[in-house]
C-alpha positions as CSV (number, residue, x, y, z in Angstrom):
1,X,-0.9,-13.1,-6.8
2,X,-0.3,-10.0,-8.8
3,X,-1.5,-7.8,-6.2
4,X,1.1,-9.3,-3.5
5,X,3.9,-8.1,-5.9
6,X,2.3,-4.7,-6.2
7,X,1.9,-4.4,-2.3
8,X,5.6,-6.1,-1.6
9,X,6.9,-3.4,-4.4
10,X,4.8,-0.5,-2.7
11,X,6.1,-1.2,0.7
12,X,10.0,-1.3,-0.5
13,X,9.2,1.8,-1.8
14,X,7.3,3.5,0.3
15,X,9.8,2.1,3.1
16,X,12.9,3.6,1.6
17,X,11.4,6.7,0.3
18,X,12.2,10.0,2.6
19,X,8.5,11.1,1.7
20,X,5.8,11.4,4.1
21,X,3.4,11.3,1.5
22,X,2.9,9.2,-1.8
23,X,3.8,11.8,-4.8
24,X,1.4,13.3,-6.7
25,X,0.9,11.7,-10.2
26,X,1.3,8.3,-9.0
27,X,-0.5,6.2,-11.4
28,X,0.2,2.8,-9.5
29,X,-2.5,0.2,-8.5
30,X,-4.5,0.7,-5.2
31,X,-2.3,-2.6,-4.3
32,X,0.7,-0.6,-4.9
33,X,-0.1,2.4,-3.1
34,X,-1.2,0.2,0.0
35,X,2.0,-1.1,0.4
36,X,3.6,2.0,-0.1
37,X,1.5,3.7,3.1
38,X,1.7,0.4,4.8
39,X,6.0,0.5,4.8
40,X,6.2,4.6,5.1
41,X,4.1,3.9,8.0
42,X,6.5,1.6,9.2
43,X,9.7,3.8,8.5
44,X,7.7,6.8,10.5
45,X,6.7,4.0,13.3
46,X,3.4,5.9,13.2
47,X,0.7,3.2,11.9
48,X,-2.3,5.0,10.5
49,X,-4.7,2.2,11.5
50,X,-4.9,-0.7,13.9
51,X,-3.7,-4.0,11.8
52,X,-7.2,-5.4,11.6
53,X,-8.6,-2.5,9.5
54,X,-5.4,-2.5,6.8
55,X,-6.1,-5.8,6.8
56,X,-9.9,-4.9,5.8
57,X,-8.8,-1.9,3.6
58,X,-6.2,-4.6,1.5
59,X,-8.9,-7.2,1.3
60,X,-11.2,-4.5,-0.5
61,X,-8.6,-3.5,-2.6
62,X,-7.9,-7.1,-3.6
63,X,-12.1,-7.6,-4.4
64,X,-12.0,-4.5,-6.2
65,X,-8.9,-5.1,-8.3
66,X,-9.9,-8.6,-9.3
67,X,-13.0,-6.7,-10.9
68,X,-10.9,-5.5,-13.3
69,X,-9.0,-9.3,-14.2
């Protein structure tokens, strides 16, 4: 459930931000920087990819985070 809250927090952010691009330095989760892309993407109404491969590219990002747990 944690990585919902980093890619609801991400997208708020990344939403409301007047960046293009996620600042260097970030040191937030893969979760977290998803989200971000995923709601400056929808700020810029320019998605990056179709919804099906996000969808894909999250799901890895959840496998690969739960390594970690």
């Amino acid at each position: 459930m944690a990585e919902l809250d980093e890619v609801t927090e991400g997208y708020m952010d990344g939403f409301a931000s007047d960046l293009d691009e996620l600042p260097d330095g970030n040191n937030r989760s893969e979760s977290y920087k998803h989200g971000w892309k995923n709601g400056r993407d929808d700020r810029l109404v320019r998605p990056r990819a179709s919804a099906r491969r996000l969808r894909e590219e999250a799901e890895e990002i959840r496998r690969r985070e739960s390594e970690w747990l």
